[in-house]
C-alpha positions as CSV (number, residue, x, y, z in Angstrom):
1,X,2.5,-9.8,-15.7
2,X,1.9,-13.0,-13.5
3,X,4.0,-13.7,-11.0
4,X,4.6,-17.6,-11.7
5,X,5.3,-20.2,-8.9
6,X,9.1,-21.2,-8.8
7,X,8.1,-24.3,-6.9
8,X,7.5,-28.2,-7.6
9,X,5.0,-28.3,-9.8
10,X,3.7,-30.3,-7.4
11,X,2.4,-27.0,-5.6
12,X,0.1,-29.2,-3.0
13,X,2.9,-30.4,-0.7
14,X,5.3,-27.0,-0.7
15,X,5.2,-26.9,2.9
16,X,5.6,-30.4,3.4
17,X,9.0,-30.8,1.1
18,X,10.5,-27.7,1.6
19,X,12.8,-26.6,4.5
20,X,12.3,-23.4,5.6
21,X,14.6,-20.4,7.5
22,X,13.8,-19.5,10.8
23,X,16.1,-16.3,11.2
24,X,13.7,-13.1,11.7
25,X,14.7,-10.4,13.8
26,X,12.0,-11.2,17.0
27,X,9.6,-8.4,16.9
28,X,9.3,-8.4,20.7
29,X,12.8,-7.2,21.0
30,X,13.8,-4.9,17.9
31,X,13.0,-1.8,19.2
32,X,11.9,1.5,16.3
33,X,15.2,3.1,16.4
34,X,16.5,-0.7,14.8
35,X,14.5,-0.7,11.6
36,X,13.3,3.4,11.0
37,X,13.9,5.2,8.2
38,X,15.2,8.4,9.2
39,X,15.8,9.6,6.1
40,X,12.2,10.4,5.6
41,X,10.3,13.4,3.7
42,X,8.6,16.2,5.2
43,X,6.3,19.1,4.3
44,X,5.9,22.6,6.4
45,X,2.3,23.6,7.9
46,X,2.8,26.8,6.2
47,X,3.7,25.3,3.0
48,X,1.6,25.4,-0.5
49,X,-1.2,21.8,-0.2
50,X,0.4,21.8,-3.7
51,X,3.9,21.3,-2.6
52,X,2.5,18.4,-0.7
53,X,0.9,16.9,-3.4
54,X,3.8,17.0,-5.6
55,X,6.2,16.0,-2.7
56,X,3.7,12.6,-2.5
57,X,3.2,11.8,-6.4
58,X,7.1,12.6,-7.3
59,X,8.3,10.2,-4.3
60,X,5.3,7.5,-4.6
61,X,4.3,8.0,-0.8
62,X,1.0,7.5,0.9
63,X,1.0,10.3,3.4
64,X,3.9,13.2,4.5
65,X,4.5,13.9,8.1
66,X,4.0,17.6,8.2
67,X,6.3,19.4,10.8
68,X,6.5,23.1,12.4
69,X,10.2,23.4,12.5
70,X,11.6,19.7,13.6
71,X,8.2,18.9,15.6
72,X,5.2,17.3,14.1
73,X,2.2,18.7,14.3
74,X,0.1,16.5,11.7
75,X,-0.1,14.5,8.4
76,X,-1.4,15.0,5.0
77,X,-2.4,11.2,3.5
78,X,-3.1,10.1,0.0
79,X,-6.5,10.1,1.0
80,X,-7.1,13.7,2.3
81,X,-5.8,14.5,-1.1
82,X,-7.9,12.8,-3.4
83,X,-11.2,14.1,-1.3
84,X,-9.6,17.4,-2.2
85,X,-8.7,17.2,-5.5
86,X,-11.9,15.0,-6.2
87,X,-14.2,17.7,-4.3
88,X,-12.4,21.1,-5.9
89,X,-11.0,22.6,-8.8
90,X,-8.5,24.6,-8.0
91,X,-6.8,24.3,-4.1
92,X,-6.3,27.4,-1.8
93,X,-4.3,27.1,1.4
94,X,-1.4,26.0,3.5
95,X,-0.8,22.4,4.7
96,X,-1.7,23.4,7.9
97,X,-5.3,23.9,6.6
98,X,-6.1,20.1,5.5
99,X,-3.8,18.2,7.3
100,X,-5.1,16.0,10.2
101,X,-3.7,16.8,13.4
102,X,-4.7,13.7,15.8
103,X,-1.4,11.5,14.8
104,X,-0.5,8.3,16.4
105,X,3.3,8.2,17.0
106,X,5.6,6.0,18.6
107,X,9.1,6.8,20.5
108,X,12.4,5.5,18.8
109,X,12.6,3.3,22.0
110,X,9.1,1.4,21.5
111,X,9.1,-1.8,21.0
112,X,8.1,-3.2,17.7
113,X,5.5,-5.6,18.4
114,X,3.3,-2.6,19.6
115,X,4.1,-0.6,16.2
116,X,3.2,-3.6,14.8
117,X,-0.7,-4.1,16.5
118,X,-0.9,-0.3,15.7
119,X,-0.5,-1.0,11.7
120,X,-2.2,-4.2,12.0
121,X,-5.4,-2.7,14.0
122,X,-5.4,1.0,12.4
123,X,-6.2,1.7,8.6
124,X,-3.0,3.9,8.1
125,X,0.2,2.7,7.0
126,X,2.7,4.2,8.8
127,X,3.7,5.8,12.1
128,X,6.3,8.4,12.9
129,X,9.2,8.0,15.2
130,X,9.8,10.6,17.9
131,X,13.2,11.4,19.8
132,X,12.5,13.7,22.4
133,X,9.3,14.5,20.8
134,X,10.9,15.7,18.0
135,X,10.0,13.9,14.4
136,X,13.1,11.6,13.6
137,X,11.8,8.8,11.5
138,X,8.8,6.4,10.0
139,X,7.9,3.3,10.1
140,X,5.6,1.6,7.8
141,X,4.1,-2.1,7.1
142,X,6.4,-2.5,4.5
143,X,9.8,-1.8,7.2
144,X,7.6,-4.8,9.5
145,X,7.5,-6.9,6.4
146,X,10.5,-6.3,5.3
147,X,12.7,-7.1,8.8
148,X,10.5,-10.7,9.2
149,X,9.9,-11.8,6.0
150,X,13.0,-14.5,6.3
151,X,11.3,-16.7,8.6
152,X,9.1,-18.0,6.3
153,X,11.8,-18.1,3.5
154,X,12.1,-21.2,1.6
155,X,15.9,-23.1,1.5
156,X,15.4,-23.0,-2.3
157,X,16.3,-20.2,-3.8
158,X,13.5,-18.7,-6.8
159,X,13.7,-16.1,-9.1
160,X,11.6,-12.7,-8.7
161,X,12.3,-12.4,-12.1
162,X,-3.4,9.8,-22.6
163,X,-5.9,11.0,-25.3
164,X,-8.9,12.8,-23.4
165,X,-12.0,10.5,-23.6
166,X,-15.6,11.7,-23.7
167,X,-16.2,9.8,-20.8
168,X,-13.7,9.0,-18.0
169,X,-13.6,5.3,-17.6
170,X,-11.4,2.9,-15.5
171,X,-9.7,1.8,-18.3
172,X,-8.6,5.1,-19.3
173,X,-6.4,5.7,-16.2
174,X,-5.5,1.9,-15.1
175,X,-2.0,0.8,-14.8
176,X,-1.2,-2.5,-16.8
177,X,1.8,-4.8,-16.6
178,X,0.9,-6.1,-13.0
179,X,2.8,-8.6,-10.0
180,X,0.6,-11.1,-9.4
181,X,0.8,-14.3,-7.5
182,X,-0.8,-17.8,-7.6
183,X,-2.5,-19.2,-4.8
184,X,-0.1,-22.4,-4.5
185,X,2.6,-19.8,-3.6
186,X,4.7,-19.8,-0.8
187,X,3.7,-17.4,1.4
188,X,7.7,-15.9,1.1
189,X,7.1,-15.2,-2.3
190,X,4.1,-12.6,-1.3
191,X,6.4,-11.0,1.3
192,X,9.3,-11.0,-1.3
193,X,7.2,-9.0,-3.7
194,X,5.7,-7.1,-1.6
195,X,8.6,-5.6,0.5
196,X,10.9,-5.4,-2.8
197,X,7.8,-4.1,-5.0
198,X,6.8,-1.1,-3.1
199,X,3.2,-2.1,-3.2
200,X,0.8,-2.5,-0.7
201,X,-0.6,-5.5,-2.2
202,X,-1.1,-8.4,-4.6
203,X,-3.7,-9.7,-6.6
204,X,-3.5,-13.4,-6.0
205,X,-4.9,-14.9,-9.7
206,X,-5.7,-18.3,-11.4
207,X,-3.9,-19.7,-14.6
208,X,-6.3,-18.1,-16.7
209,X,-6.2,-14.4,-14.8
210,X,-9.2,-15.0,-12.8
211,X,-9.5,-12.2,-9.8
212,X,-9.4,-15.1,-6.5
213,X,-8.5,-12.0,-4.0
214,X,-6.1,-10.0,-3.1
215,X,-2.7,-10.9,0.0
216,X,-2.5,-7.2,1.7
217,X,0.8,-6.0,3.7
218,X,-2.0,-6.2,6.6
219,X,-2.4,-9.6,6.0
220,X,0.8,-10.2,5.8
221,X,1.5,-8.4,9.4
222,X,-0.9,-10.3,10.9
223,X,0.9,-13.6,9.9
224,X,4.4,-12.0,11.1
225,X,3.0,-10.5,14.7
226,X,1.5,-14.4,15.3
227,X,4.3,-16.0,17.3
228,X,2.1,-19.6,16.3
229,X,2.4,-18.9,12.4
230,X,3.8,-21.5,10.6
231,X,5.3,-21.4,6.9
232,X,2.2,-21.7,4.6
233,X,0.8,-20.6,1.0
234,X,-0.9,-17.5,-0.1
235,X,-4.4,-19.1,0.2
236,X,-4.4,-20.1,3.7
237,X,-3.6,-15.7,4.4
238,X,-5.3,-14.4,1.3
239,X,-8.3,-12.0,1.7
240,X,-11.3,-13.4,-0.6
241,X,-13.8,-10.9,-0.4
242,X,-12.3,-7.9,-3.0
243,X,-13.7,-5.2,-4.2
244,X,-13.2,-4.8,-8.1
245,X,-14.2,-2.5,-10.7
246,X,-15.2,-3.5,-14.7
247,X,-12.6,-1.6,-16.9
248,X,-15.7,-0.1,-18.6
249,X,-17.1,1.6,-15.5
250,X,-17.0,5.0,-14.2
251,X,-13.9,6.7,-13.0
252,X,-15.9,8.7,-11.0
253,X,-17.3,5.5,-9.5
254,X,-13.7,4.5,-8.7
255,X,-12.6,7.7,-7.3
256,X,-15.3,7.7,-4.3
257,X,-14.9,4.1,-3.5
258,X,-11.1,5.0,-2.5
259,X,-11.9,8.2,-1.2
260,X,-14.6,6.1,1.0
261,X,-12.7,2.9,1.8
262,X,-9.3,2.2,3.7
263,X,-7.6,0.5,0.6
264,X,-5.7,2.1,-1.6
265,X,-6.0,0.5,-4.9
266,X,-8.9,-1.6,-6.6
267,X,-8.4,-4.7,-9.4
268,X,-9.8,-3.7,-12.7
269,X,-11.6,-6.5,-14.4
270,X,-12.8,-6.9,-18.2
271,X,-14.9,-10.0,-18.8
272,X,-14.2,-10.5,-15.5
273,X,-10.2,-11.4,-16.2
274,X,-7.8,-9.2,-14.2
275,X,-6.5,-6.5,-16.5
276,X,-5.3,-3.9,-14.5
277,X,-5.5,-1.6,-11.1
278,X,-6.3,1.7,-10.1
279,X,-4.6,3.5,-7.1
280,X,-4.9,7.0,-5.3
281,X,-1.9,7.9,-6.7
282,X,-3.0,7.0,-10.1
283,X,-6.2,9.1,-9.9
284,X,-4.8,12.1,-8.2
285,X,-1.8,12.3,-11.0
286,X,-5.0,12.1,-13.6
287,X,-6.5,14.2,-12.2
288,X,-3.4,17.0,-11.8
289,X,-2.5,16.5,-15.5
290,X,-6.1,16.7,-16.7
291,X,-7.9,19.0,-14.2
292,X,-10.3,21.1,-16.6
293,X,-11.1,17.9,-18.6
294,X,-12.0,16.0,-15.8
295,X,-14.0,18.8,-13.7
296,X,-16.0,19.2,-17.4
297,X,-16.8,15.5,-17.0
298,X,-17.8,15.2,-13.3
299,X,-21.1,14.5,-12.3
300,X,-23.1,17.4,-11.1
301,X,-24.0,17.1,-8.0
C-alpha cells in the first residue's frame, strides 16, 4: 500500500512553501539515560538458542542482549540466527554457545551524538545501556529517529493514514500490503513512518510501483547527526543503488544474500513492479513453521 504525498500537488517547491519546526531535542546534549528503553527483553547464556529465537520472532526484534544474571556478556542478532537455522536442521545448545561476545555498549551518561556515529558507522542497530556495568537499557536507530524527527516536521499537518510449494520461491514467503513513499516526499514523512512503523526502512516508489530505492533509518541518522541539514525530500537522502529479488527467484537465493549482507530486508519485484519484501524475520519464521519441508528442498551442498 503506497504511502501517497499529502502535499501541494505541486511537489517541486515543498521546501520552498512550507514552514517547517525546528524543536528537536539537540543530540549533543540528550544524554542515553534521556531517550533508553529500559524496559528491554533479555535472554540467559544458559538458556535454550530456541528460547531466543522465539523471544525475537514473538516480540519482532532484531537481536536480544543476552545477560549472566544482570550483566551482559553478549548478543544473539537476527542474523546469527538465520545462519543457524539456514545452515542446520535441528539446533543443540545454550545461548551462550552462538551468541557473539565482542559488544559495543554505551553508559547511561554518554552522550547521544556518539551513540549516534556508532549506529550510523556500525551495521547493527542498536546499543545497550550500562549503569555501573550492569545492562539497564537499549538504544536503537529508531529511539535516534524518533527523539529528532520534529525538526524537519512540516507546519501542515498530513495524514499517515501457506500451502508447501515444490519449489521455495520468494513469492511464497513475501509480505504484501507495504508503506511506501514517493520521492517528492518530505523528508518528515519518511521519519514519521519509519519511527511509528517499526521498520527499518522504505521503499521509495514511482506512480506506477516502480522500485527507485530504498530511505534506510541509517540514512535517516545521517541526516539528523548533520548539524548543516536542512529540511528536504526523500530523494535528496534516498539510497539508489538496492538490491532486489524477482518474486519468481529462489528463496534459497534470498536467504544467503541476508545472511551475507548488513540489511535486513530485500524489495521483491515481479515484472520489475514492487510487489512485496522479504525480511530475516520472515525467513526464519518460514523456516520454524516449515523446517522438514524446507531442509527437503535445500540445495545440496
Amino acid at each position: 500500500m503506497a504511502t501517497t504525498d499529502p502535499f501541494s500537488s505541486d511537489n517541486s517547491n515543498v521546501t520552498e512553501t512550507l514552514q517547517y519546526q525546528q524543536k528537536s531535542q539537540t543530540t549533543e546534549k540528550t544524554k542515553a539515560k534521556d531517550i533508553a528503553q529500559y524496559k528491554i527483553i533479555t535472554v540467559d547464556k544458559n538458556a535454550s538458542v530456541y528460547e531466543a529465537i522465539y523471544l525475537m520472532v514473538a516480540n519482532d526484534i532484531t537481536g536480544l542482549p543476552v545477560v549472566d544474571g544482570s550483566t551482559l556478556v553478549g548478543i544473539i542478532s537476527e542474523k546469527d540466527v538465520l545462519k543457524l537455522l539456514y545452515d542446520v536442521e535441528f539446533l543443540a545448545g545454550s545461548v551462550g554457545y552462538f551468541m557473539t561476545s565482542n559488544v559495543m555498549t554505551f553508559d547511561e551518561e554518554d552522550n547521544i551524538a556518539d551513540i549516534c556515529r556508532c549506529l550510523i558507522d556500525n551495521s547493527f542497530r542498536r546499543v545497550p545501556i550500562l549503569h555501573d556495568g550492569k545492562l539497564v537499557a537499549i538504544i536503537t536507530r529508531a529511539d535516534l529517529i524518533r527523539i529528532n524527527k520534529y525538526k524537519f516536521r512540516p507546519t501542515i499537518p498530513h495524514d499517515t493514514s501457506k500451502k508447501h510449494p515444490n519449489f521455495l520461491l520468494a513469492k511464497h514467503v513475501m509480505t504484501c500490503g507495504l508503506l511506501t513513499v514517493k520521492r517528492p516526499s518530505p523528508v518528515y514523512l519518511a521519519m514519521e513512518i519509519i519511527a511509528t512503523g517499526n521498520i527499518t526502512g522504505l521503499p521509495v516508489v514511482d506512480d506506477s510501483a516502480k522500485l527507485l530505492g530504498i530511505v534506510s533509518e541509517k540514512d535517516l541518522l545521517k541526516l539528523l547527526y548533520d548539524p548543516n541539514a536542512k529540511p528536504g525530500l526523500v530523494k535528496d537522502y534516498m539510497t539508489r543503488d538496492v538490491v532486489s529479488f524477482d518474486w519468481d527467484d529462489s528463496l534459497f537465493e534470498v536467504c544467503h544474500c541476508l545472511i551475507n549482507n548488513n540489511f535486513r530486508r530485500v524489495p521483491i519485484l515481479e515484472k520489475g513492479k514492487l510487489t512485496g519484501i522479504i525480511s530475516r524475520r520472515d525467513i526464519i519464521i518460514y523456516i520454524l513453521e516449515n523446517r522438514s519441508h524446507f531442509f527437503s528442498k535445500k540445495p545440496k551442498r
